[in-house]
C-alpha positions as CSV (number, residue, x, y, z in Angstrom):
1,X,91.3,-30.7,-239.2
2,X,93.5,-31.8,-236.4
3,X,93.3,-35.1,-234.5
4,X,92.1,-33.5,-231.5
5,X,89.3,-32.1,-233.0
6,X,88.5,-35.4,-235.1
7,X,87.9,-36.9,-231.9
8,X,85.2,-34.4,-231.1
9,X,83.4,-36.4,-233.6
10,X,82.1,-35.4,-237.4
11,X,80.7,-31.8,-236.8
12,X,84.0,-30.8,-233.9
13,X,83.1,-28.8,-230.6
14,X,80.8,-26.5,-232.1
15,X,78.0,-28.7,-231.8
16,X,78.2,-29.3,-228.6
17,X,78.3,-26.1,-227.3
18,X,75.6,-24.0,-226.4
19,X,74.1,-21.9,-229.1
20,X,76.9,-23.0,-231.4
21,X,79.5,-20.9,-229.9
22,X,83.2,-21.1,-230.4
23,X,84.5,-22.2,-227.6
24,X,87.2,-19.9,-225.4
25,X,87.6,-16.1,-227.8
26,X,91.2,-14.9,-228.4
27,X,93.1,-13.6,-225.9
28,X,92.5,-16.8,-223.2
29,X,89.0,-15.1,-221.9
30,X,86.4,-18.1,-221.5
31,X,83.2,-15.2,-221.7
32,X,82.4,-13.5,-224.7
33,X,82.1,-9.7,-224.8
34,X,78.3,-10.1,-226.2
35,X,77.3,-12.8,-223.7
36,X,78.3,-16.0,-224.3
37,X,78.2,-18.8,-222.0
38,X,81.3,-19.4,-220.2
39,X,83.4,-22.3,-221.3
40,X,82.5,-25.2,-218.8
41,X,85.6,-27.5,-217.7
42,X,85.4,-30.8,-215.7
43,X,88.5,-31.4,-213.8
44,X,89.0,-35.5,-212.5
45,X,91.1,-35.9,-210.1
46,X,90.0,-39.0,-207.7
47,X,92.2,-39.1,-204.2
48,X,94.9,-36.7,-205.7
49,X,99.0,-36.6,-204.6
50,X,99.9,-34.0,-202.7
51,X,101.4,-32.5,-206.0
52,X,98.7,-33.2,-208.0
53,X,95.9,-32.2,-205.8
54,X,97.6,-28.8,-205.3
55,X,98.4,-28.2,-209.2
56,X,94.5,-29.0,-209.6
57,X,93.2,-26.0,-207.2
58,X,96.0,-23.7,-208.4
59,X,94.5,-24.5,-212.4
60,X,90.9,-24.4,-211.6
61,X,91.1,-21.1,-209.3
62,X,93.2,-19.7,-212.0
63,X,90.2,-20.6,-214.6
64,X,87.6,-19.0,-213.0
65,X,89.4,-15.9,-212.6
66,X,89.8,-16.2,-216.3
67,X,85.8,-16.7,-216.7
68,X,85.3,-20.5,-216.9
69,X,82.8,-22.3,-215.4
70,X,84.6,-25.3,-213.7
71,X,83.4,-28.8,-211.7
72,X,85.9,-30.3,-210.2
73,X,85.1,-33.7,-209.5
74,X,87.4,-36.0,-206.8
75,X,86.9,-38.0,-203.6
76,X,85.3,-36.3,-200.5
77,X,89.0,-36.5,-198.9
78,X,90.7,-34.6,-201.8
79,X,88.1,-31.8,-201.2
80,X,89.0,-32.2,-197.5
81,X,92.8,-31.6,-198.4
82,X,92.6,-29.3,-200.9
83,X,89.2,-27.3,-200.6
84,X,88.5,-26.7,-204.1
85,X,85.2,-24.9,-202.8
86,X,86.9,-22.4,-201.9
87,X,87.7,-21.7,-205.5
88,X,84.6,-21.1,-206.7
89,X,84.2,-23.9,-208.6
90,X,81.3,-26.4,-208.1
91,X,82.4,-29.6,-206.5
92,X,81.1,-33.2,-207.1
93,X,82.3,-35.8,-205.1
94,X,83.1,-39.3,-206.6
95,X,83.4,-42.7,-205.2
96,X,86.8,-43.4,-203.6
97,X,86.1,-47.5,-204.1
98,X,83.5,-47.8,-207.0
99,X,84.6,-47.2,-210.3
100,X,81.2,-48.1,-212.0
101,X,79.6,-45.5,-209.4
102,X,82.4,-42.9,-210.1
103,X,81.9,-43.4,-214.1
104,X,78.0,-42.8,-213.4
105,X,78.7,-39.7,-211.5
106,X,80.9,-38.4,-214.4
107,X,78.2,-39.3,-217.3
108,X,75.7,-36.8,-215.5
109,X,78.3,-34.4,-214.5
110,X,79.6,-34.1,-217.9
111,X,76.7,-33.8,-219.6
112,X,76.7,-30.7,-220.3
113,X,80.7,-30.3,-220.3
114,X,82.4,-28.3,-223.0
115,X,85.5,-30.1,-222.2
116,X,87.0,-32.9,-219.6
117,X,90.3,-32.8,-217.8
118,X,91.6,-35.6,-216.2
119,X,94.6,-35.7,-214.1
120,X,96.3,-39.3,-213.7
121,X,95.9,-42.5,-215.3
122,X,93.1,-43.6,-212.8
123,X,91.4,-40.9,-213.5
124,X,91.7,-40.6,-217.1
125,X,90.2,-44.0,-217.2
126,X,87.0,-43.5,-215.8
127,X,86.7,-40.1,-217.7
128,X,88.0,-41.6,-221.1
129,X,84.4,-44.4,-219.8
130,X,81.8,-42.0,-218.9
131,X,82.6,-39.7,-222.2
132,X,82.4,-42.6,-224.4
133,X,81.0,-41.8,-227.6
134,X,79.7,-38.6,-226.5
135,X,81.9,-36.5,-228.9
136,X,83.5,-34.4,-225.6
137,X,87.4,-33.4,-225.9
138,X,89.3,-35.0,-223.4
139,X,92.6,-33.8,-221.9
140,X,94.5,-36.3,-219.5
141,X,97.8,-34.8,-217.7
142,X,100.3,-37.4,-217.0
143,X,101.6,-36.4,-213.5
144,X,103.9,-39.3,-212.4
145,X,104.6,-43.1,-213.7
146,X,104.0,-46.7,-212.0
147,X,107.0,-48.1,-210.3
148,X,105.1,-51.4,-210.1
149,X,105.9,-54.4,-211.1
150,X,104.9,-57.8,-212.8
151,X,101.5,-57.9,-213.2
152,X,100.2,-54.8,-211.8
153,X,103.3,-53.1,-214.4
154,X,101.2,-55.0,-217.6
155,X,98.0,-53.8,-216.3
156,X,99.2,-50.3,-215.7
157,X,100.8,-50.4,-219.4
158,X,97.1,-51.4,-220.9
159,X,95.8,-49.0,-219.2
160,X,98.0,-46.1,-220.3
161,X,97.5,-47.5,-223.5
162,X,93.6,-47.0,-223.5
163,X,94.1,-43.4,-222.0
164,X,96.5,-42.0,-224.6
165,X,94.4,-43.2,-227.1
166,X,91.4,-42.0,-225.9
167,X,92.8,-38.5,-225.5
168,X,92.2,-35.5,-227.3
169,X,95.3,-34.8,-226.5
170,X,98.2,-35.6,-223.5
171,X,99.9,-33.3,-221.1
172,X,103.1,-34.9,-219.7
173,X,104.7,-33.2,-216.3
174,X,108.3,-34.7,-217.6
175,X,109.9,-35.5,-221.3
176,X,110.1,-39.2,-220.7
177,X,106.4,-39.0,-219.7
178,X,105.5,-37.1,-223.2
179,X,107.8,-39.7,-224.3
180,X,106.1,-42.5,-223.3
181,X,102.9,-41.4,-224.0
182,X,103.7,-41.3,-227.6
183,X,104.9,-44.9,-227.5
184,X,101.4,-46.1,-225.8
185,X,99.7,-44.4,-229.3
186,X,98.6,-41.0,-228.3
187,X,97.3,-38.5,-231.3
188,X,98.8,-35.7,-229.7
189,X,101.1,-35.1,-226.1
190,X,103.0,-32.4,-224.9
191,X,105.3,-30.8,-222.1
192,X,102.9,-29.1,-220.2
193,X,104.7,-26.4,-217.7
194,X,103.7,-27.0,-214.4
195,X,104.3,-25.3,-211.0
196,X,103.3,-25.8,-207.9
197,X,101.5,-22.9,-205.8
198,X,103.9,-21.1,-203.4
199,X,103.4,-22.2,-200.3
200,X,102.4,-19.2,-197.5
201,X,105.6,-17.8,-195.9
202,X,105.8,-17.5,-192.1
203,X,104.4,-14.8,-190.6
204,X,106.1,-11.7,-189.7
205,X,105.2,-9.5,-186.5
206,X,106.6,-9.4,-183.1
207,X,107.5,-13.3,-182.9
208,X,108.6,-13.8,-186.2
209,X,112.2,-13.8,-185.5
210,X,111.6,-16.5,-182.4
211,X,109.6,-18.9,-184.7
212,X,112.5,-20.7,-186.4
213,X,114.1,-20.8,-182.9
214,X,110.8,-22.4,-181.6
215,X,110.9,-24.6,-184.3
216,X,113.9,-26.2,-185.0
217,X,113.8,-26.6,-180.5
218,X,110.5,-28.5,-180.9
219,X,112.2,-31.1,-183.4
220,X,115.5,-31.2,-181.1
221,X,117.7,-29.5,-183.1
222,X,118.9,-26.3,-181.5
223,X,122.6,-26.6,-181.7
224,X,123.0,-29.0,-184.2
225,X,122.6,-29.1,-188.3
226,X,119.0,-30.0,-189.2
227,X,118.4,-31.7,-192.1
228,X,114.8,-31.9,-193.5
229,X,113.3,-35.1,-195.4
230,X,109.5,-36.4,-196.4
231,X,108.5,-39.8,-198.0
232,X,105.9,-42.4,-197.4
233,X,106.1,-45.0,-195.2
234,X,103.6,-47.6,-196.5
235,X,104.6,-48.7,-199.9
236,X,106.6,-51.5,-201.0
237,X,108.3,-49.1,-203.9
238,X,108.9,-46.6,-200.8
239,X,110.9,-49.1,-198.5
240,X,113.8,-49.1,-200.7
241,X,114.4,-45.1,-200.8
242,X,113.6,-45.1,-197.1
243,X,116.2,-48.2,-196.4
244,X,118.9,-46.1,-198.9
245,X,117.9,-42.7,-196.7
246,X,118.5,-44.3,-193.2
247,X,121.7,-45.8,-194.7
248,X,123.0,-42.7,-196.1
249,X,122.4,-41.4,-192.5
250,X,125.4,-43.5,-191.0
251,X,127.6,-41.1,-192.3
252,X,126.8,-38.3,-189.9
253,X,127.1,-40.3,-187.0
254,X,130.7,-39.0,-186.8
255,X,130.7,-35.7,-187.2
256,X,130.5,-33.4,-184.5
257,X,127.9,-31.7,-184.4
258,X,125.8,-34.3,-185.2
259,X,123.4,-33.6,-187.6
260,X,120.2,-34.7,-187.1
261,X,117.6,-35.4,-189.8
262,X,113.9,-35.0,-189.5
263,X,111.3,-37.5,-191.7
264,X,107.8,-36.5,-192.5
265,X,105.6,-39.2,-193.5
266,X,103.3,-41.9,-191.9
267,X,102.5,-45.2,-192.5
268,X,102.8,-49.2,-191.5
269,X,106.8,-49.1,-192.2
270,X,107.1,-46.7,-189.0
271,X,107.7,-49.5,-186.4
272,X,110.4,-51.1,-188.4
273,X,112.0,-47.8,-189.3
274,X,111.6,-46.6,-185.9
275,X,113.8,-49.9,-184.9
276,X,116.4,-49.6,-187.0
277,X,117.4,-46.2,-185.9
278,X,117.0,-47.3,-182.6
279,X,119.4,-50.3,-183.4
280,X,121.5,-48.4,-185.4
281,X,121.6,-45.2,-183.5
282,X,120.9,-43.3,-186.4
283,X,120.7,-39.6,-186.4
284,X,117.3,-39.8,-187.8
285,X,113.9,-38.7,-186.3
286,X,110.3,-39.9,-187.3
287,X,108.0,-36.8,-186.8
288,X,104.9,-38.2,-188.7
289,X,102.3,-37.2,-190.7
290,X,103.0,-33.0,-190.6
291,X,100.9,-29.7,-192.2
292,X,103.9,-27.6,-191.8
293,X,106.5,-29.4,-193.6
294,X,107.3,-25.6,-195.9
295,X,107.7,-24.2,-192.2
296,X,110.4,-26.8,-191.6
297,X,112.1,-26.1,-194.7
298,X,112.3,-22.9,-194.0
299,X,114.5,-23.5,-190.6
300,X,116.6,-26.1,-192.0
301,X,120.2,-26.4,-192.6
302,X,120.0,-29.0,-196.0
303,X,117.1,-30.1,-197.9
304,X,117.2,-34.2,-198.7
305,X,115.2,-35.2,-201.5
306,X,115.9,-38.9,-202.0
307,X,113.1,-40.5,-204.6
308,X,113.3,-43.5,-207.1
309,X,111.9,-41.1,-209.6
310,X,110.1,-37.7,-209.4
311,X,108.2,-35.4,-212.1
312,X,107.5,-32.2,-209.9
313,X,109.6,-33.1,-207.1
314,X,107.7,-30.4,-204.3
315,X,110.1,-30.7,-201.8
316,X,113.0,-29.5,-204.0
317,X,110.9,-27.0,-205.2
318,X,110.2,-25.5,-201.9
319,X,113.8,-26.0,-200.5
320,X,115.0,-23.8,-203.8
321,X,111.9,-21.3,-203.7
322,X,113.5,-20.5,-199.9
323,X,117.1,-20.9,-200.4
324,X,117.7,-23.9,-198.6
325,X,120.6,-25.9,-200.0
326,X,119.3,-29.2,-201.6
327,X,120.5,-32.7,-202.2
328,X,118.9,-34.8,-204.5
329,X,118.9,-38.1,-206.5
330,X,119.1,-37.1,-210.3
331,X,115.8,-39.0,-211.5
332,X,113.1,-37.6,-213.2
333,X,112.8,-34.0,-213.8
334,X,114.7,-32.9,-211.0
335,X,117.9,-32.3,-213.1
336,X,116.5,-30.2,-215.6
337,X,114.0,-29.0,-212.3
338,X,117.0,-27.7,-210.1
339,X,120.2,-27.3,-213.1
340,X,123.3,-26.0,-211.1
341,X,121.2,-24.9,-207.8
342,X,121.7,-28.5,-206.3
343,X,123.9,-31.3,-205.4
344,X,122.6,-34.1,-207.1
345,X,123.7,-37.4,-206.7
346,X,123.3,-41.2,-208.2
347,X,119.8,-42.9,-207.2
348,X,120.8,-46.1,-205.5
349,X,124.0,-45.0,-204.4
350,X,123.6,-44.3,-200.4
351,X,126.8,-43.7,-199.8
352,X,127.1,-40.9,-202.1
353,X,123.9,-39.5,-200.6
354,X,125.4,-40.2,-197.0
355,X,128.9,-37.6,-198.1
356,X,127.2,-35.4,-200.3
357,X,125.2,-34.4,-197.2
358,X,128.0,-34.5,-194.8
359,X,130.2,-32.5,-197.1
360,X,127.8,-29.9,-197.5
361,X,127.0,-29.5,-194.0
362,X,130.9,-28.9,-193.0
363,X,131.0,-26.2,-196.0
364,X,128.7,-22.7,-195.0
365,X,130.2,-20.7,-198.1
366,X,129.1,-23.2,-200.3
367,X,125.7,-23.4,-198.9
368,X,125.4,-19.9,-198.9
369,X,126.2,-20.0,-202.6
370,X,123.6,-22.9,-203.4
371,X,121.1,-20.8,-201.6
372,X,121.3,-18.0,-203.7
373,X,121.4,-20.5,-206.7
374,X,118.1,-21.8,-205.7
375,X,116.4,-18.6,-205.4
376,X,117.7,-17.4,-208.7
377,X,116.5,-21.0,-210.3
378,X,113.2,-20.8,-208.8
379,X,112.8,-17.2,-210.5
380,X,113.1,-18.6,-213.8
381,X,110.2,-21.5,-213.5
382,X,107.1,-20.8,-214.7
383,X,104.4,-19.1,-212.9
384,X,101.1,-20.5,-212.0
385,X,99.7,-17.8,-214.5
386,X,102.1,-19.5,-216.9
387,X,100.8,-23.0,-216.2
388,X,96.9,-21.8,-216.6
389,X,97.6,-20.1,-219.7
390,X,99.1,-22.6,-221.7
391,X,96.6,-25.0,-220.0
392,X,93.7,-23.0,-221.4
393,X,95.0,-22.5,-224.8
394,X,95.0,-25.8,-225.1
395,X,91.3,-25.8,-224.0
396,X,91.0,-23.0,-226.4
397,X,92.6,-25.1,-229.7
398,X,90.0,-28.1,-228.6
399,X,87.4,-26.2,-228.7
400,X,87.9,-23.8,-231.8
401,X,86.4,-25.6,-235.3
């Protein structure tokens, strides 16, 4: 018997399902031919990242087409963002401050749960709490790692501790997340291929060919290189990427055109960000919190991804997805993400981020030629169909006996 199913307790997943049935049949479909009841699946997800949240509706919309009954269970703002709803699966909103309501709520939503899938440390947690001792498998995806420090680092190092333990098995976005998930003493973790959902393309009709135009006027770059950027502008972690990116940015000043690079993002940092480029008459605009950032891709000239670390990196994967030339930092997954498609430079290092941009910009045939890297790249990730089948025959080995 494997670990996995040790931890579904002495008699495995058979006893707790309904009418003694095996779990998901071969061939990934959750319903039985002769009636069984559909495979039910509790997704955690708390607040969600913008990466996360979107993976989440992608997998549970892809389960219920595939016959499984699915609660996804996350703050009232992640349902706001995301609208899981929509997905047919039955929402259950959770406390975004409580964790003693939130582990509550789970107890009597998982009740009658065939199987639990937390996504995130926080949320694998509380899920890992309310199924204690209840014999329920528990998955936990490892979407990104803590850049904290001191004693929020040894905190965030028990806690990962307790999760991978506590896990029927581990799904890690990234190989140095599998990695380290091993180290913290989990049974069983894994690479899990992940993908985000396409974002929708523009529309096409009688204004379709004005739109960019529109665009790229609205941001103030008409006759000039646009350059396209998102990060946060509220944490502490985030002010040292965003102090590298405005630095980097000093190289553009002289060349002619002057490129001119658009941030999305919001947060306290603003002000002072907004100052420095006043100061340092930086090429550099702060456009705010945005819905549309895939439309601004999509009319931009280079694609700067600039992150201390990244597992899914969605910017990059948009930029590549369209064909827009991309500069990154080489951290994470984002050099086995984008291979030869990208220019990938040192993280810490804003000079080389500053010429690397600068270079590209004065070079169309090699942007043309990273373009049509990119798409071909994208072509060879997995699908979303790809991401919810492995998912499920994981769900599917959990809950065999």
């Amino acid at each position: 018997m494997s670990d996995a199913r040790q931890a579904a307790g002495p008699h495995g997943v058979r006893a707790l399902l309904p009418g003694g049935r095996r779990g998901v049949p071969a061939g990934g479909a959750a319903a039985g031919a002769r009636g069984r009841a559909a495979l039910h699946v509790v997704q955690v997800l708390g607040s969600g990242g913008a990466g996360t949240g979107a993976h989440v509706r992608s997998l549970s919309a892809g389960l219920v087409a595939r016959g499984v009954r699915v609660t996804v269970c996350a703050t009232p703002g992640a349902e706001q963002r995301f609208g899981f709803s929509a997905t047919a699966v039955r929402f259950v909103p959770v406390s975004a401050r409580s964790r003693l309501e939130t582990v509550g709520t789970l107890r009597a939503v998982c009740r009658d749960a065939d199987l639990v899938h937390a996504h995130g440390i926080r949320s694998g947690l509380l899920a890992s709490l309310a199924l204690w001792r209840t014999g329920v498998p528990l998955v936990v995806t490892w979407h990104t790692r803590s850049t904290a420090s001191g004693a929020r680092e040894r905190l965030r190092t028990l806690t990962e501790r307790w999760v991978a333990r506590a896990a029927s098995v581990v799904l890690g976005a990234t190989t140095d997340l599998v990695d380290r998930a091993r180290r913290q003493g989990a049974r069983d973790a894994r690479l899990a291929p992940v993908v985000l959902p396409v974002q929708r393309r523009p529309r096409r009709g009688a204004h379709a060919e004005a739109e960019p135009l529109k665009l790229r006027a609205d941001v103030g770059a008409v006759d000039r290189p646009l350059l396209v950027a998102s990060a946060r502008l509220g944490h502490r972690q985030d002010r040292e990427v965003l102090d590298g990116l405005l630095t980097a940015a000093r190289a553009w000043r002289r060349l002619t055109p002057q490129p001119l690079l658009v941030l999305t993002g919001e947060g306290p940092e603003r002000a002072t960000l907004q100052r420095r480029i006043a100061r340092e008459h930086l090429p550099v605009r702060l456009l705010g919190k945005r819905d549309d950032l895939h439309r601004l891709v999509a009319v931009a000239d280079v694609v700067v991804f600039a992150a201390r670390w990244a597992a899914r990196a969605p910017l990059a994967q948009e930029a590549l997805r369209r064909g827009v030339p991309l500069v990154a930092t080489a951290v994470g997954s984002v050099p086995q993400l984008v291979g030869d498609a990208a220019v990938l430079v040192p993280y810490g290092d804003p000079g080389a981020l500053g010429e690397a941009v600068a270079d590209l910009v004065g070079d169309g045939e090699r942007r043309a030629a990273l373009a049509e890297a990119g798409r071909i790249r994208a072509g060879s990730w997995p699908t979303e169909d790809t991401t919810v089948a492995h998912v499920l025959s994981v769900y599917d080995e959990l809950a065999r006996v």
